[in-house]
N, C-alpha and C positions, 0 to 999 in steps of 0.2 A: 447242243453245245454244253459244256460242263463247264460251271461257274467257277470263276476266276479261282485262286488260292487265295486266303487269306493271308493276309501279314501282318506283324510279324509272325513267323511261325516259332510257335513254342521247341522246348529242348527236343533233341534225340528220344524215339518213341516215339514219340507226340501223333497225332494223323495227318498233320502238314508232311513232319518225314516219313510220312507210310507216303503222303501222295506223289513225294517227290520219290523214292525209291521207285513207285511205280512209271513214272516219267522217264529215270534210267532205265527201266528192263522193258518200257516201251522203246527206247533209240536203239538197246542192246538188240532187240529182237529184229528190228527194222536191219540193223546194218550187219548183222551176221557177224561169227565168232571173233572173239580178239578185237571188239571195237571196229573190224575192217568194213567197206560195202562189199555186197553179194554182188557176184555179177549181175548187171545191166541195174545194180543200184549207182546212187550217186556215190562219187569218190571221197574218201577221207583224208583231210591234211593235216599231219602236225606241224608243232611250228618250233623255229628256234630263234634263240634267245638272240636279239642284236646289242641290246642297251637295259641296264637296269637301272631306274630312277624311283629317288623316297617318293613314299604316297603316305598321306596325314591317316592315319593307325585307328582316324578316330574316326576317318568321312564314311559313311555308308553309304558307296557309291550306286545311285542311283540311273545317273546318264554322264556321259564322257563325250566333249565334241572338240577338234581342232579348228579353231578358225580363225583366219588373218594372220597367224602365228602365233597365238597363245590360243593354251589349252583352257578350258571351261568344263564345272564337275556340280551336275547337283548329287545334293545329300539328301538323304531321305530321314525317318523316325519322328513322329510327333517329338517335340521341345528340341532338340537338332537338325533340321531341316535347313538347308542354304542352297543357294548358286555361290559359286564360285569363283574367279581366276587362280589360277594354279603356275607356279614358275617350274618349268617342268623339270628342271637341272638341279633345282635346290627340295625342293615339292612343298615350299613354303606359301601359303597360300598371301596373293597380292591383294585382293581384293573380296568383299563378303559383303553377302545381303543374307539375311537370315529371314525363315518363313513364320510367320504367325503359328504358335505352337498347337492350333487347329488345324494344320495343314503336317501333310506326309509328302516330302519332293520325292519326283518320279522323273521318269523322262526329261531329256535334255536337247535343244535342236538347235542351229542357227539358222537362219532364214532372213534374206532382207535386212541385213545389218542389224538384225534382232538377236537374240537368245529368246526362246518359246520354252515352259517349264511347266512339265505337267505335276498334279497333285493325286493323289491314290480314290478316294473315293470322295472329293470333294466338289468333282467336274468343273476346278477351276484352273484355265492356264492363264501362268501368269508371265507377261511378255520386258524385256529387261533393253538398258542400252547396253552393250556390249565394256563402252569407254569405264563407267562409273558402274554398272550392275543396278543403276536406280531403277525402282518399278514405274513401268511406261503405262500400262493397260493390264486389264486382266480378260479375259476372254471365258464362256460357260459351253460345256460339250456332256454331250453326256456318257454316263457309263465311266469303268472305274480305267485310270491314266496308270500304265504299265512305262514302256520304250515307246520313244518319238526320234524323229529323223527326219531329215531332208534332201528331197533331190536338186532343188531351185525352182521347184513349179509347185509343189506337192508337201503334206507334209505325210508319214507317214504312222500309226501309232498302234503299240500291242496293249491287251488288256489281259496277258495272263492265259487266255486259251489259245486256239488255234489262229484264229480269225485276226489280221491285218488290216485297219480301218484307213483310207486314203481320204486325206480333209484339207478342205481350203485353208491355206497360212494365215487369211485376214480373219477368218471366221469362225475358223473350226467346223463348217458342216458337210458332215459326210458326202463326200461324193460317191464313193465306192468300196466295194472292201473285197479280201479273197480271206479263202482256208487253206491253210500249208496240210500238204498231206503229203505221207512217205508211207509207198505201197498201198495206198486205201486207207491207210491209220493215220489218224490226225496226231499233229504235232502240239501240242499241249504245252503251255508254259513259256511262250513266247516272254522276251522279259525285252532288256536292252537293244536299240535298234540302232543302226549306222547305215550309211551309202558307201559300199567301199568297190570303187571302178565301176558303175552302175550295178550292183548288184543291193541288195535288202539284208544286211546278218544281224544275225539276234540271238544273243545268250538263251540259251534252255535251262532256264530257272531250275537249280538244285542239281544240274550237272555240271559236267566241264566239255560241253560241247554248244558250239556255235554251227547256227544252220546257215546255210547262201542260199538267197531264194533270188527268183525271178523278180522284180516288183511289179510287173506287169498282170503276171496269175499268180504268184506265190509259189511259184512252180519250183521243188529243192534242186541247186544244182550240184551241192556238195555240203560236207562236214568239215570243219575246224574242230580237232582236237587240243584240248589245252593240257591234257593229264600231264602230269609231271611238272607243270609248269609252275608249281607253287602249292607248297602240302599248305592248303588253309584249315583243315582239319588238326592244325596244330594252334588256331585263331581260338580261345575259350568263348565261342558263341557259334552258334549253328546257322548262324545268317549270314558267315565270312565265305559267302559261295563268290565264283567267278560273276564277275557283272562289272561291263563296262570294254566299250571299244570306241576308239578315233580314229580316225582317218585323215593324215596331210596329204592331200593328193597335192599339192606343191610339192613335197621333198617324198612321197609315196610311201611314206614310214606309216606303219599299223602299232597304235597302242594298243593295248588290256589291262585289265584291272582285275577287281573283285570289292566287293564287302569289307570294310575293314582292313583290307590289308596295304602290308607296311611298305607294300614296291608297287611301281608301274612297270612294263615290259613295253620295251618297242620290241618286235617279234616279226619273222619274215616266214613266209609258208613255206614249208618244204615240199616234195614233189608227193602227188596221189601214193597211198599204198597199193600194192598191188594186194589183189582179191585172194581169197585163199584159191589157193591151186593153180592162180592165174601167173 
């Protein structure tokens, strides 16, 4: 297994963007010319635009979750780190817990009428009431806190490689974990996590693709495309990458996010492309 990425990653050049460059022409290769899958790979979606809603310009969105009907966003960065309530119509933010300026927010889950809120290399999650955002508990896991997620049984969480750790919501201890691979080649960079209609998706750290996996093996069942969806290479910071997905399966509306940026998208999938020649 190759060791997480660091963060933050330094400017353009830098070897965090050699690794993420190589991240892309690892997915490019995988899915064959033009972004599309190869035949008998999995299928590619893009998606289009339903709704655009402000997103605070400032949050560096770390995890994204809908629940009860309001949205919930941690922020990451040592000395700006929070959880959040977010009005999604206005994108003023309702409500704020801020993190101890030793702590880097990561991952975002709801579970059990809780918010679960991972930290980057601190192994500490720290668990919220939903109402007030006060700190309830804090819970120790080990290894560095990427994307968290929930199924209602399960939590689920990435640390930046391949590898998807399955852990008890009361506990944090591991129960089980798989490896995403596509064609034999490990998927690297797993970042952002979500349940969206029983499926596992997670932003690919330094791309603009989101994977669908199995939760059960981690098994790929398809691509989310986001290209076009928002030039953040217009963002003056190199960490304005896509990052950040919710799910209302009450109203079945899909958010996305990113880093830094100034919109939210509710977004609806368009149908598979077809393959070249197919």
């Amino acid at each position: 297994m190759a060791p997480p990425s660091p963060r933050p990653r330094p400017r353009a050049g830098g070897p965090a963007t050699a690794r993420g460059s190589a991240a892309a022409l690892a997915l490019a290769a995988a899915l064959g010319a033009c972004g599309r899958a190869e035949p008998g790979l999995p299928p590619v979606q893009r998606v289009e635009v339903v709704r655009e809603f402000p997103h605070d310009p400032e949050a560096y969105c770390q995890g994204l979750v809908w629940s009860d009907g309001a949205l919930y966003e941690s922020t990451g960065r040592h000395g700006s780190s929070s959880v959040r309530r977010v009005d999604l119509e206005t994108g003023e933010v309702a409500a704020l817990t801020r993190l101890p300026t030793r702590l880097f927010g990561e991952g975002l889950a709801a579970h059990g009428g809780e918010l679960i809120q991972l930290t980057w290399r601190a192994r500490t999650a720290r668990v919220y009431d939903p109402a007030d955002l006060s700190l309830v508990r804090e819970l120790r896991y080990q290894g560095e806190g990427w994307g968290l997620a929930s199924d209602g049984t399960h939590l689920y969480q990435s640390d930046g490689t391949h590898v998807v750790r399955v852990r008890d919501p009361d506990t944090l201890e591991e129960l089980r974990r798989f490896e995403v691979r596509l064609d034999e080649r490990p998927v690297f960079h797993l970042n952002e996590l979500e349940l969206v209609d029983g499926e596992l998706w997670a932003n690919v750290w330094q791309t603009e693709r989101i994977v669908r996996l199995d939760p059960a093996d981690g098994r790929v069942l398809g691509w989310v495309d986001l290209a076009g969806l928002f030039d953040w290479r217009t963002i003056p910071d190199d960490d304005a990458v896509p990052n950040g997905i919710a799910w209302d399966a009450a109203d079945r509306r899909l958010f996305v996010t990113g880093k830094l940026w100034p919109v939210l998208f509710e977004v609806r999938l368009l149908d598979a492309e077809a393959a070249p020649g197919g």
